[in-house]
C-alpha positions as CSV (number, residue, x, y, z in Angstrom):
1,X,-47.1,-26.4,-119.6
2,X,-42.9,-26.8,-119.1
3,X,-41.7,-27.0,-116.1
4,X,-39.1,-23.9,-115.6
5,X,-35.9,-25.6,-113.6
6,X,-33.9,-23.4,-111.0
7,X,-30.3,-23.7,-110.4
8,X,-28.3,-23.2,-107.2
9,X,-25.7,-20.3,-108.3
10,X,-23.6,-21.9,-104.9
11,X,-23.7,-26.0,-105.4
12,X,-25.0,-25.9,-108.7
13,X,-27.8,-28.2,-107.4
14,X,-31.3,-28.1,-109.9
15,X,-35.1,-27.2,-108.4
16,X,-37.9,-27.9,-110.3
17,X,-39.2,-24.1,-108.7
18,X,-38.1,-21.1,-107.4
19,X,-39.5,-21.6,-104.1
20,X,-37.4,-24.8,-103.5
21,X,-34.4,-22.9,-104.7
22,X,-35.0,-20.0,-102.2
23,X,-35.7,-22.2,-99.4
24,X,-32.7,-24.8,-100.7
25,X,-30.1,-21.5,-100.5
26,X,-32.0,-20.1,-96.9
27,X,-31.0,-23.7,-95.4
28,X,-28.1,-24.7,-96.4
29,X,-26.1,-21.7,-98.0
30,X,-27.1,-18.4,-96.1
31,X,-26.8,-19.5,-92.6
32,X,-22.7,-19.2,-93.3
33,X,-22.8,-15.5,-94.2
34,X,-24.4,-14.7,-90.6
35,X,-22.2,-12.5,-87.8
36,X,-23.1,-13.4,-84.8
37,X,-23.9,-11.0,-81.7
38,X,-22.6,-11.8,-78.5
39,X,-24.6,-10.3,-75.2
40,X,-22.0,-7.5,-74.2
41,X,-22.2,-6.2,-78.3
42,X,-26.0,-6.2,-78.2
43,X,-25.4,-4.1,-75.0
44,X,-23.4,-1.6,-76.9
45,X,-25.8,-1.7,-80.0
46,X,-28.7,-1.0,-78.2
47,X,-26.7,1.8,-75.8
48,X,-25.8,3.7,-79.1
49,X,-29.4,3.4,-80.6
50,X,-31.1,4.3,-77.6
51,X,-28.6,7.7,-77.1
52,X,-28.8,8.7,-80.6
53,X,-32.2,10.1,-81.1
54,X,-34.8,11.6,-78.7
55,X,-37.2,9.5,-80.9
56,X,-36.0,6.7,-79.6
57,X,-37.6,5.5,-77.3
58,X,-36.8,2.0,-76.4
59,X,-34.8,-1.1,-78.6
60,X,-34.3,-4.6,-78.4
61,X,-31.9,-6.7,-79.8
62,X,-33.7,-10.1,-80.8
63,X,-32.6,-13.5,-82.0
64,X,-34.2,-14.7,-84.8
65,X,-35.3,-17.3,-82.3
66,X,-37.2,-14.8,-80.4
67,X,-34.8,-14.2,-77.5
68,X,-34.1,-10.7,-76.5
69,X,-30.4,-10.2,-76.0
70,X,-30.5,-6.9,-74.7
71,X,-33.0,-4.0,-74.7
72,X,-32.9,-0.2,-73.2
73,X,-35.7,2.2,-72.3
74,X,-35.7,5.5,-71.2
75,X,-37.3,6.8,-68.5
76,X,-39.6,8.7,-70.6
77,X,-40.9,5.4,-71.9
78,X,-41.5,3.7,-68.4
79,X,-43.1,6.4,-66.9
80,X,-45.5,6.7,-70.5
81,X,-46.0,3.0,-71.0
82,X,-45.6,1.8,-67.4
83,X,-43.2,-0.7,-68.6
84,X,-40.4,-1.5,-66.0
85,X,-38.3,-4.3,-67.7
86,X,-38.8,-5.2,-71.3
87,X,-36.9,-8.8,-71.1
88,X,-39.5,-10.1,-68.9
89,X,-42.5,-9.3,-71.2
90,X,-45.0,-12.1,-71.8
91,X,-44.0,-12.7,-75.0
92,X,-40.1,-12.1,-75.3
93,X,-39.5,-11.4,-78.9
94,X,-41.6,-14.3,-80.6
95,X,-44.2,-11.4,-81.6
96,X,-41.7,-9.5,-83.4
97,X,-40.7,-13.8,-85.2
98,X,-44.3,-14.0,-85.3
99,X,-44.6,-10.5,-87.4
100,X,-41.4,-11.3,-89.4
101,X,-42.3,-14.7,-90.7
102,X,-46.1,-13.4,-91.7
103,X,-44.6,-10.5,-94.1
104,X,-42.0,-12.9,-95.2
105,X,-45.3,-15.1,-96.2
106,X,-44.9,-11.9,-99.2
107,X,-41.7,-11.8,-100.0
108,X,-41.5,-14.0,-103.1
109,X,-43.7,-10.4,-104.9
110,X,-41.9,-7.7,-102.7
111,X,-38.4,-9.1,-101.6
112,X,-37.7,-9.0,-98.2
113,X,-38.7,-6.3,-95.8
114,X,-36.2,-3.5,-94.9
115,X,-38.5,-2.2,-92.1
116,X,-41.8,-3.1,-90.8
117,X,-43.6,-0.1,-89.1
118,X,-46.7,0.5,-86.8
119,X,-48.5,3.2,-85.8
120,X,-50.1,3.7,-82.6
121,X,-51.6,6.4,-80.8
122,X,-48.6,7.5,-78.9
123,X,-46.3,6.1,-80.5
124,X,-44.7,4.1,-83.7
125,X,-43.5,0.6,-83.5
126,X,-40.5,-0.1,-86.0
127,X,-39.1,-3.6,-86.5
128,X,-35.9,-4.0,-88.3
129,X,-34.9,-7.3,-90.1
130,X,-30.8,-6.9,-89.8
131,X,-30.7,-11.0,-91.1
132,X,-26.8,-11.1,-91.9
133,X,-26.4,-10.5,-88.4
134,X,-29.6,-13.1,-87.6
135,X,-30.9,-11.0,-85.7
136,X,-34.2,-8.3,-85.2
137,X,-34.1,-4.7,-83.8
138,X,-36.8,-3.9,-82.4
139,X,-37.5,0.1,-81.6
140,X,-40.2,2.3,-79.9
141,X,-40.4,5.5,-81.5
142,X,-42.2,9.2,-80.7
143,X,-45.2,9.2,-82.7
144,X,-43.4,12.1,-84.9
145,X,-40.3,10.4,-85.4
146,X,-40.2,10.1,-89.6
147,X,-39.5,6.3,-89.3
148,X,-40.2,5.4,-93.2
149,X,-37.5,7.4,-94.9
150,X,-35.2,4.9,-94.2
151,X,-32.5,6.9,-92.3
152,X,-33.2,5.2,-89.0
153,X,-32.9,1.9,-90.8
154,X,-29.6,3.1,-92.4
155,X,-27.8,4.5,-89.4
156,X,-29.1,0.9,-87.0
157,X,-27.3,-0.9,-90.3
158,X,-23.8,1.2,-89.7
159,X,-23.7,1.1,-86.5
160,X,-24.3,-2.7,-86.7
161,X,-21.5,-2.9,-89.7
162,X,-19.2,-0.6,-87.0
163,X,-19.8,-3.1,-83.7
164,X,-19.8,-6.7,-85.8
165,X,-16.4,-6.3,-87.9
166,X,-16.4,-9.9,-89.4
167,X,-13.3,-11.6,-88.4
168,X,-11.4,-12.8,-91.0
C-alpha cells in the first residue's frame, strides 16, 4: 500500500493524510479569514432576520463557542412556546456546538453543512453554519416555512455580507 502525501496549498507544509491536512489548515490557516461580530451587529443581524419573514419565528446569533450574542422572539413565539428569554436557556448555544460538531463528524463524504434542519410538530428548527463570520444562526421557523430551498440560508448570508464589511 503507498502512502498518499497531502500538501498545505498555504505553508506548503506535507501530511501523510488528508485528515491531518484539513485539521492542519482548520488550526492554523482558517482562523485568519474570520469577521468577527461585535454584540450591537448581532443585535442588528438578528432585528433584520427576525422582521423579514413571518416564518420567522425567533434567531440567535451564537459563537462558535456556544455563547448567544443576541437573539429575538416574537411574541407569537412566547405565547406558543412559553419561552420568555432565550439567553437564559439551560443550555445557551452548546446544543446548537453540540449538533454542529456531530454533522461535521460527516463532512470529510458530504463537505460541510449549509443548513441543518429539524422538524417538529409546530414548528422547524434551522441551524445555519455562517463559519467565515465564526459564528451559528440559529432560527425558529413556522412549520410551513420551506426552509430547505436554500433562500433563507441565502438571504441570512447577505445580510451577514451587508452588516460585517471586512475592514481593509
Amino acid at each position: 500500500m503507498i502512502n498518499k502525501v497531502s500538501k498545505c496549498h498555504i505553508c506548503s507544509k506535507f501530511f501523510d493524510s488528508k485528515k491531518k491536512l484539513k485539521d492542519h489548515i482548520d488550526k492554523s490557516h482558517r482562523i485568519t479569514n474570520f469577521v468577527t461580530v461585535t454584540c450591537s451587529e448581532a443585535e442588528k443581524i438578528s432585528d433584520y432576520i427576525l422582521s423579514s419573514s413571518e416564518d420567522v419565528l425567533s434567531v440567535a446569533v451564537i459563537e462558535r463557542c456556544g455563547n448567544i450574542i443576541a437573539a429575538k422572539v416574537k411574541e407569537s413565539f412566547k405565547k406558543r412556546f412559553r419561552v420568555d428569554d432565550l439567553d437564559r436557556t439551560r443550555y445557551n448555544g452548546s446544543l446548537a456546538v453540540a449538533t454542529l460538531s456531530v454533522i461535521n463528524e460527516v463532512k470529510d463524504v458530504f463537505e460541510e453543512p449549509e443548513a441543518i434542519i429539524t422538524i417538529h410538530k409546530d414548528c422547524k428548527l434551522m441551524l445555519l453554519p455562517m463559519l467565515s463570520y465564526d459564528i451559528l444562526i440559529g432560527l425558529v421557523l413556522e412549520r410551513s416555512a420551506d426552509a430547505d430551498d436554500g433562500t433563507i440560508a441565502k438571504k441570512i448570508a447577505r445580510v451577514l455580507e451587508y452588516t460585517l464589511k471586512p475592514q481593509l
